[in-house]
N, C-alpha and C positions, 0 to 999 in steps of 0.2 A: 504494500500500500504506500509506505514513505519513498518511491521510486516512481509510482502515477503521480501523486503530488509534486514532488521534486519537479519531473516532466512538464506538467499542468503549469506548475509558478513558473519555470525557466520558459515554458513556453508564451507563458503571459508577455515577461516581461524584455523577451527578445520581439513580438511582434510589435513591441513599443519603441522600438530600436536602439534599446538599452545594452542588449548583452545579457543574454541569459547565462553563459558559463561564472558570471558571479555569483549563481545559485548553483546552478552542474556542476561545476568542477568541485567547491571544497564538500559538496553532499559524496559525491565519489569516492571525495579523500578519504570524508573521515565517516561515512556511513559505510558504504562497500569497499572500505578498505584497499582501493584502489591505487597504486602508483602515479604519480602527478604525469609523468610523459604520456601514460595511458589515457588518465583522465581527461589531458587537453584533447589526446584524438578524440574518445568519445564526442567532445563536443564538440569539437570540428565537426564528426560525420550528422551527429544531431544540427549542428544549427545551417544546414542544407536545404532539408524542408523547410523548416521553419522560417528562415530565410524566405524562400519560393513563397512560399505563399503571403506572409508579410510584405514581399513585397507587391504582389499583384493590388494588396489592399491599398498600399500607399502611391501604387499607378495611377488604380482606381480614382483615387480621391486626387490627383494632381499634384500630389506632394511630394515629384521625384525629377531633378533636372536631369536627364536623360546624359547630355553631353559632359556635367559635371560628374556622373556617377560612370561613367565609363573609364573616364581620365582614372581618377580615384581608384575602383578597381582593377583597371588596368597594372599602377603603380601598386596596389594591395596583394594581387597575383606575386608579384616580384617582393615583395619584403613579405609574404606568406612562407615561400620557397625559403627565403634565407632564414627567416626564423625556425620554422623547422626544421632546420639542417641547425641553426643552436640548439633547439629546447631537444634535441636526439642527442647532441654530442656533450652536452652538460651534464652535471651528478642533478638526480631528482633533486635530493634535496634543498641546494643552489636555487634551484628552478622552481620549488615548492615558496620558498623566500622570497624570490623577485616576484612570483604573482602575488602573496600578500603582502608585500611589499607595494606594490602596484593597487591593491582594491583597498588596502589604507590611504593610499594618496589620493584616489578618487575619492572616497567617503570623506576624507578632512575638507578638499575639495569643494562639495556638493553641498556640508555643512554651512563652510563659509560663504561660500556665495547665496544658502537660502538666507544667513544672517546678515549680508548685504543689500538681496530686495529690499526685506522688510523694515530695514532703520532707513530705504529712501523713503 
């Protein structure tokens, strides 16, 4: 059941184009005991679909610069490649550290700037 849910949330919050592997990956880690290299692929291959159809919604609604998102993935294809070729050739646990590493700087991030709207 705590693996439909996981699914369920990461799925919510990637068709918002947030990024669901900040819920996939550490449920992986630390629910199914997962190794970090493994668990990035997992959600690589999950956020596919998810992807796909996320984005037909945000066609839909006009909310995708066609010429800007190719440029963009074009250049993401190529620093996909090379990150991959790091997060294979690094110790997990390195690699476990730069990503929370990484979703603490987003959340300190995210913090400060909602406590910037709000004191304009």
């Amino acid at each position: 059941m705590i693996n439909i849910l996981t699914g369920f949330f990461s799925g919510i919050i990637s068709g918002m184009g947030i990024g669901g592997g900040a819920i996939l990956i550490p449920a992986l880690i630390f629910i199914e005991k997962i190794g970090q290299q493994t668990a990035q692929g997992i959600n690589l291959t999950y956020f596919i679909p998810t992807a796909v159809f996320a984005l037909f919604v945000h066609i839909k609604n006009k909310s995708v610069r066609v010429k800007t998102a190719l440029i963009l993935g074009g250049c993401g294809v190529l620093g996909a490649l090379l990150g991959a070729w790091i997060a294979t050739a690094i110790d997990g646990g390195l690699l476990r550290r730069m990503f929370g590493g990484f979703l603490l700087f987003v959340g300190v991030y995210e913090i400060l700037k909602g406590i910037r709207i709000k004191s304009c």
